[in-house]
N, C-alpha and C positions, 0 to 999 in steps of 0.2 A: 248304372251299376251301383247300387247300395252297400254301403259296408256293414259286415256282419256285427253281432254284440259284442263278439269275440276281438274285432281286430277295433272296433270301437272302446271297449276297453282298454286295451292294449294302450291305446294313443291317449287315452285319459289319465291312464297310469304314469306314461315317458312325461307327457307333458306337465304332470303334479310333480313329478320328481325333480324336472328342470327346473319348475317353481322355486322347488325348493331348496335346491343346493343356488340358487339365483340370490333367497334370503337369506340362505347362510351365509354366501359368500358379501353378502351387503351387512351381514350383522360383524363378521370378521374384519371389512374394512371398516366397519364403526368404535368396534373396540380398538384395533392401532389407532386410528386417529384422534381417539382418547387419549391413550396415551401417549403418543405423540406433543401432542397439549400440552399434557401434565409435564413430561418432558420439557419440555421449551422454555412450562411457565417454574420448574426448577432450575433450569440453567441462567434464564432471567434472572431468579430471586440469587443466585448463586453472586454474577456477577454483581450485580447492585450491594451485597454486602463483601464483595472483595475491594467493589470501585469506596464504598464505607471507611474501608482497613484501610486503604492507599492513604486515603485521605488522612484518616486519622492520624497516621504514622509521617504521614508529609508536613503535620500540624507540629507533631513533640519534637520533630528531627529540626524541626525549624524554630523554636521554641526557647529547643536546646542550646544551639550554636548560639543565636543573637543573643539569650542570657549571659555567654560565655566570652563574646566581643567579638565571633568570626563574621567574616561577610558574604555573602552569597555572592560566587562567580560561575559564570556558564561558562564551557572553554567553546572551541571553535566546532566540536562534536555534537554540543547542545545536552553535554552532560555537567551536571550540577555540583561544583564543587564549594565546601565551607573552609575558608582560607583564613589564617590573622590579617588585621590589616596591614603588616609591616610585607608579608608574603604576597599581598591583595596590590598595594604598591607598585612592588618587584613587578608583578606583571605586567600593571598597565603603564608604566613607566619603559618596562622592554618591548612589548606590540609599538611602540608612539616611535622609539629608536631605527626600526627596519627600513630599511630603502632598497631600494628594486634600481637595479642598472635600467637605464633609456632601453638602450637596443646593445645586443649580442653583436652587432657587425659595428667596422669603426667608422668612419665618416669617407676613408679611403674605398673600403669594399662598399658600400652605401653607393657611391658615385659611379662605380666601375658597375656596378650591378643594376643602375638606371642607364646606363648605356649602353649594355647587356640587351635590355629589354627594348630600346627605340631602336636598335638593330632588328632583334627578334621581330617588331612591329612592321618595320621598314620593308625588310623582306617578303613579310605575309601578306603587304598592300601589292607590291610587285609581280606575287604570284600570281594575286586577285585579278591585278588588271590585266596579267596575260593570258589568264583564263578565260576572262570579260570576252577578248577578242573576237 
């Protein structure tokens, strides 16, 4: 069964059309991914000249203070403080002062509370061995 001119056309036609919306649709993802690019290689240039300003600005700020006699302290947050020295002192003179208590319990519940536990122990070998059985 031969196909006629008619339905032979037909299918030369669908299939130039498929062609063709196939290129379009590969010329449209070629343009976003253009820009896209272009995109990226802006948001790059972007940051590289904000990471610029940081710096610059971490340069006068620090520039500023040590012309001035403060001293750079970091606190316990990791944020950056410019202190005098007399205030720079103060602080590391009051962090060296701190003591911390041994333990919360006194030596009496300490004792009472390890006898506590060789009970607790005692018992759960007892269990053990009459389970064993």
């Amino acid at each position: 069964m031969a196909l006629s001119a008619e339905e032979k056309e037909r299918i030369a036609r669908e299939h130039l059309a498929a062609l063709e919306a196939k290129e379009a649709a590969k010329a449209r993802k070629a343009r976003l991914d253009a820009a896209s690019a272009e995109d990226r290689e802006r948001q790059a240039e972007q940051f590289r000249r904000e990471e610029q300003v940081r710096r610059i600005k971490a340069e006068v700020e620090e520039a500023f203070y040590s012309d001035r006699g403060y001293v750079k302290y970091t606190n316990h947050r990791g944020r950056v403080l410019w202190l005098t020295p007399e205030e720079y002192r103060i602080r590391k003179t009051r962090t060296g002062r701190r003591r911390h208590k041994k333990s919360l319990l006194s030596v009496g519940t300490r004792y009472r509370q390890g006898l506590l536990y060789l009970l607790v122990a005692i018992i759960a070998l007892a269990v053990g061995a009459y389970l064993a059985k």
